[in-house]
C-alpha atoms as a printed R data frame, in Angstrom:
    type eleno elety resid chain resno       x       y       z
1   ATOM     1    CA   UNK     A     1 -23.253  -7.706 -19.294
2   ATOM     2    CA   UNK     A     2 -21.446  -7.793 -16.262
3   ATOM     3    CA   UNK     A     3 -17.457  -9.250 -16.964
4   ATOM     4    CA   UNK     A     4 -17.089 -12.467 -15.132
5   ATOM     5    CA   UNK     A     5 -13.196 -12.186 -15.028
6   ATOM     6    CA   UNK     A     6 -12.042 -11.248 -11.836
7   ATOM     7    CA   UNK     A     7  -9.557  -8.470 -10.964
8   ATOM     8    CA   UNK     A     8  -6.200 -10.926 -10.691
9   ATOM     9    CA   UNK     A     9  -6.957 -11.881 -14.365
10  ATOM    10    CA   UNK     A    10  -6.465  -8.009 -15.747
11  ATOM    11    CA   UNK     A    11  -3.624  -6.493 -16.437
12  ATOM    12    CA   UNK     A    12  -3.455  -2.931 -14.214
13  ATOM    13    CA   UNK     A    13  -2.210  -0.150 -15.570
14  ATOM    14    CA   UNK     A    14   0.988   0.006 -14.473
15  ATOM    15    CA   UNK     A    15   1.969  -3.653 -16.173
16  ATOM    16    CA   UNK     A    16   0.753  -2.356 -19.145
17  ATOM    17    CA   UNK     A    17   2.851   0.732 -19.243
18  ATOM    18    CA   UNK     A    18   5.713  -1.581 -17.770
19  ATOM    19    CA   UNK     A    19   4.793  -4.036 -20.337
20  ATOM    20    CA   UNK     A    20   5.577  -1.271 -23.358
21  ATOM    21    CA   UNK     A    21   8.660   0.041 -21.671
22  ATOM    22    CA   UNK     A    22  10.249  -3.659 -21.594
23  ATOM    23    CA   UNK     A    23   8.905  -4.021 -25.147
24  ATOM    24    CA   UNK     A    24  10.409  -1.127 -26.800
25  ATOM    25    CA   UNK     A    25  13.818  -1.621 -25.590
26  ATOM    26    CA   UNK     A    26  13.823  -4.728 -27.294
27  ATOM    27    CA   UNK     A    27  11.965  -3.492 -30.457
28  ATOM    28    CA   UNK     A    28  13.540   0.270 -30.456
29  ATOM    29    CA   UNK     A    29  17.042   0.471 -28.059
30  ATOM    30    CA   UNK     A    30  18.648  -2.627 -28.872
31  ATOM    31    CA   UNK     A    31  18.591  -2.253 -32.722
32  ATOM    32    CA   UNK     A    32  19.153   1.261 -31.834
33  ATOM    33    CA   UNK     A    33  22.914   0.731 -29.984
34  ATOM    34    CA   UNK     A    34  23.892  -1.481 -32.580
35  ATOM    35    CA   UNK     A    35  23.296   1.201 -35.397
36  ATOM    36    CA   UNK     A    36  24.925   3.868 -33.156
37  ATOM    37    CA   UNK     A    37  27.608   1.293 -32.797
38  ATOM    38    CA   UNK     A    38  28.333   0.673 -36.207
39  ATOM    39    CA   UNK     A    39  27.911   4.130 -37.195
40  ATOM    40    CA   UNK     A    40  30.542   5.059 -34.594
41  ATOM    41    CA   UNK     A    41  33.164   2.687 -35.686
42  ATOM    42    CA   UNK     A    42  32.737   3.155 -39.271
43  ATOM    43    CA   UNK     A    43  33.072   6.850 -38.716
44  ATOM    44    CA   UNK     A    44  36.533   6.746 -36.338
45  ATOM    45    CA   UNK     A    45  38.001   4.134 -38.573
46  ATOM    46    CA   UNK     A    46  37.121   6.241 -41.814
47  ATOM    47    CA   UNK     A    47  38.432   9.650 -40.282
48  ATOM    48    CA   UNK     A    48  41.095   8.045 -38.558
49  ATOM    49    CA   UNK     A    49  42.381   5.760 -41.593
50  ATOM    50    CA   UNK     A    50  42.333   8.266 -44.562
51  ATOM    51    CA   UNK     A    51  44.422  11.548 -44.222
52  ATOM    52    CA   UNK     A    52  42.500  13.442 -47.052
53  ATOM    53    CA   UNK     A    53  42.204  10.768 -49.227
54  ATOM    54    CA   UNK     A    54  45.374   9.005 -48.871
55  ATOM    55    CA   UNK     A    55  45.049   6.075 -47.073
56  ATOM    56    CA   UNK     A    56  47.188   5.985 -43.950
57  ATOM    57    CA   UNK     A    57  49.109   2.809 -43.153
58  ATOM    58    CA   UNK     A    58  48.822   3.163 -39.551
59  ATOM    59    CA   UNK     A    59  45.899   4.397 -37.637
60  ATOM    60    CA   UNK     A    60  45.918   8.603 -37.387
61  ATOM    61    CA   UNK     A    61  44.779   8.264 -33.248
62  ATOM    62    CA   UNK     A    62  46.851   6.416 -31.229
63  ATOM    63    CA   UNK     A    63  43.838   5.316 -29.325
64  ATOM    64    CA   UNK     A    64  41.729   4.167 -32.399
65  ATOM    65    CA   UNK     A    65  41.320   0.606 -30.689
66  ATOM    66    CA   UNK     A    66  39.974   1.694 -26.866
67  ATOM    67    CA   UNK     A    67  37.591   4.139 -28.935
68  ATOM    68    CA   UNK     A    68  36.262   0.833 -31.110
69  ATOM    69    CA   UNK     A    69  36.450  -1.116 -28.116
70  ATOM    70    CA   UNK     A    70  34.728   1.281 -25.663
71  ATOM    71    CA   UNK     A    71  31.998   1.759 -28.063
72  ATOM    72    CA   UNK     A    72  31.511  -1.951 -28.429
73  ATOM    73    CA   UNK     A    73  31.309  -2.372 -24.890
74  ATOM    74    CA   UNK     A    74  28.763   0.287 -24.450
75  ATOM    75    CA   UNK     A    75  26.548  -0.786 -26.839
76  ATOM    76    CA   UNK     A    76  26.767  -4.464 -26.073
77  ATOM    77    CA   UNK     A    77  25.876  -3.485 -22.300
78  ATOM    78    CA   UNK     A    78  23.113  -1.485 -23.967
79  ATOM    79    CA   UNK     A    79  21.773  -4.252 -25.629
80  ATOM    80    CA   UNK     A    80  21.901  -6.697 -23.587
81  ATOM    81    CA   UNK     A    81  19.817  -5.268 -20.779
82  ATOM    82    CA   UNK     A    82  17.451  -4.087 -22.972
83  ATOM    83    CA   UNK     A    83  16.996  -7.715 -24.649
84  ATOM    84    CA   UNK     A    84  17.045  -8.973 -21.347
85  ATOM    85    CA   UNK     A    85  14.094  -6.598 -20.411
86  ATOM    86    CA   UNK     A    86  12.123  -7.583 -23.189
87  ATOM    87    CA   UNK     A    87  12.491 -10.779 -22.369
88  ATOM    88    CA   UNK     A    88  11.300 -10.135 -19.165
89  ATOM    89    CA   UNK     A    89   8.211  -9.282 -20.174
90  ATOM    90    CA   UNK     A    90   7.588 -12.074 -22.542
91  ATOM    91    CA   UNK     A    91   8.239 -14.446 -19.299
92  ATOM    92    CA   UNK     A    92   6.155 -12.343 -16.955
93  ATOM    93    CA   UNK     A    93   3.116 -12.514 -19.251
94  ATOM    94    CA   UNK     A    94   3.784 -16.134 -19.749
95  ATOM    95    CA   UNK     A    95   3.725 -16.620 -16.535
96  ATOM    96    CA   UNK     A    96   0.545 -14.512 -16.633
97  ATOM    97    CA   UNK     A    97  -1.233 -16.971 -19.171
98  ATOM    98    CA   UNK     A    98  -0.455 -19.890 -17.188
99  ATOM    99    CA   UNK     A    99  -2.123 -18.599 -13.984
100 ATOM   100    CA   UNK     A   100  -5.135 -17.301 -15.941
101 ATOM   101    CA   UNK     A   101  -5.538 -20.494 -17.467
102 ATOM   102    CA   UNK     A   102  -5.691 -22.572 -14.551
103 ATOM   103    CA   UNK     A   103  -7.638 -20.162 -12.676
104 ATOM   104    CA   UNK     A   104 -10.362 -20.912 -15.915
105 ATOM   105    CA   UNK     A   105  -9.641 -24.588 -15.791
106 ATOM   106    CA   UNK     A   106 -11.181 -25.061 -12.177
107 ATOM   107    CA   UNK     A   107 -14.710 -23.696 -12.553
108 ATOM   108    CA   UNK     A   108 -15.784 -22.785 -16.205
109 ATOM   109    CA   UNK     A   109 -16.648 -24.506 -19.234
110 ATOM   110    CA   UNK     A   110 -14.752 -24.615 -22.366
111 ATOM   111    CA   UNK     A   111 -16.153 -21.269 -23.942
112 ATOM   112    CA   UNK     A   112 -14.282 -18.238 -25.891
113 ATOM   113    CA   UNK     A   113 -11.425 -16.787 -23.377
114 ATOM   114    CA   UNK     A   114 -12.378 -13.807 -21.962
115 ATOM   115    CA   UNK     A   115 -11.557 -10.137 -23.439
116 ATOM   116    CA   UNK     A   116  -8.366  -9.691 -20.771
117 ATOM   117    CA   UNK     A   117  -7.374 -13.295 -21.733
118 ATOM   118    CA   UNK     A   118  -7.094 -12.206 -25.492
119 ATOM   119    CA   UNK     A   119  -5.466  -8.943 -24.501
120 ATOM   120    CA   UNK     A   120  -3.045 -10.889 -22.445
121 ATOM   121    CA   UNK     A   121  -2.263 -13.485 -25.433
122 ATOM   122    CA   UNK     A   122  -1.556 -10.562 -28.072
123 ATOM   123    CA   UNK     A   123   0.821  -8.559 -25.835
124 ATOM   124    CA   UNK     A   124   2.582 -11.717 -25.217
125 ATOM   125    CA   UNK     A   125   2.577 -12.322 -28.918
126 ATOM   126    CA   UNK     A   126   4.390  -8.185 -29.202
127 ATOM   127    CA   UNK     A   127   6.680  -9.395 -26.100
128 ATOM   128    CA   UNK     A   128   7.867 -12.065 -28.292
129 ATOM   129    CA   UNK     A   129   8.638 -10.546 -30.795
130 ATOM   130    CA   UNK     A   130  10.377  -7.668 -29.043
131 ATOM   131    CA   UNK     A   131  12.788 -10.177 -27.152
132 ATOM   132    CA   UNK     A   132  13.585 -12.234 -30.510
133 ATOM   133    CA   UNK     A   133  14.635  -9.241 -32.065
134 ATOM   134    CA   UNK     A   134  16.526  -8.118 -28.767
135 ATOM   135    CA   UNK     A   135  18.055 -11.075 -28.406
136 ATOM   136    CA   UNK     A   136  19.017 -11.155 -32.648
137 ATOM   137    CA   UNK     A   137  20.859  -7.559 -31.941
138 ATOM   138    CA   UNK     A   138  22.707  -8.597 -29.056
139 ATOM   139    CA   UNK     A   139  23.927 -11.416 -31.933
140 ATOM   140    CA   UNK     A   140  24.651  -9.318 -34.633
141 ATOM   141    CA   UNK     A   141  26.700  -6.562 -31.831
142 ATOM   142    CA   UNK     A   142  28.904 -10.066 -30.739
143 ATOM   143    CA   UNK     A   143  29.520 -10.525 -34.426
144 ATOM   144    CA   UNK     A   144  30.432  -6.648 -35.120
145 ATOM   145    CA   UNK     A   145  33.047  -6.870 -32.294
146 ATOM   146    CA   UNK     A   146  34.125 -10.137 -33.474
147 ATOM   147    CA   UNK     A   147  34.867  -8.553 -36.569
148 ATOM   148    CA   UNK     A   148  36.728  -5.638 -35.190
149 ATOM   149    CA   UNK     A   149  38.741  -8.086 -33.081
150 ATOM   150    CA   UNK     A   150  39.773 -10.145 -36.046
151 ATOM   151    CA   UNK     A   151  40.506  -7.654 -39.069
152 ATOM   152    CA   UNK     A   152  43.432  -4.769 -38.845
153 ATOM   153    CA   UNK     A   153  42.439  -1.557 -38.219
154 ATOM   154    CA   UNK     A   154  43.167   0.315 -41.809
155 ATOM   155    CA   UNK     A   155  44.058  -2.547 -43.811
156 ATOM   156    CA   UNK     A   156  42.334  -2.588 -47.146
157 ATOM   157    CA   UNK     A   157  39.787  -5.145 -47.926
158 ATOM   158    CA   UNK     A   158  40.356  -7.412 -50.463
């Protein structure tokens, strides 16, 4: 059965490779620099804090704050490119959708979409997803820094 859908409709394979590049850094790299970046911090202010096991009342490293705050700033750069990639590709395939659709609209009847229209809809479904979650790291980095902006450095928690 020869496809009716004509070669502007499919996805080539270079926008589907680009397509899971944009996706994982919003599923993969942005939770991924907000681990590293907690991780980081929890470690300097941990090693830096407690002189074996005797909590110091001033930092150990005179520099504990540009470490914290350079690793912040890395990882919110990070992030934010990456969620901004993933989004991206959610708008690009969007985009995609709409042209397809009213490409379909002119001359064909109301039938099933096409296989490359269903392919389209689920990796805009995965390109969704990736920029929410993207987008919900690049939140949750804000708040870490927040945090390390607002509480003393080797204070104890009450």
């Amino acid at each position: 059965m020869p496809s009716s859908v004509s070669k502007d409709e499919r996805l080539t394979h270079a926008e589907k490779r680009r397509f899971w590049i944009f996706a994982g850094a919003g599923f993969f790299i942005s939770p991924g620099a907000w681990l590293l970046q907690v991780i980081v911090s929890e470690t300097v202010s941990a090693q830096t804090c407690d002189a074996t096991t005797t909590p110091l009342r001033s930092p150990g490293v005179s520099h504990i704050h540009a470490w914290l705050y350079g690793t912040s700033a890395v990882a919110l750069l990070i992030s934010v490119v990456c969620a901004g990639l993933a989004t991206y590709g959610f708008v690009s395939l969007h985009a995609r959708q709409k042209r397809n659709k009213e490409r379909g609209e002119v001359g064909e009847s109301k039938e099933q979409p096409p296989r490359e229209q269903e392919e389209i809809n689920r990796k805009r479904f995965v390109a969704l997803c990736s920029s929410l979650i993207g987008c919900g790291f690049v939140v949750g980095l804000v708040f870490t820094i927040l945090a390390e902006v607002f509480l003393v450095s080797c204070s104890q928690w009450h």
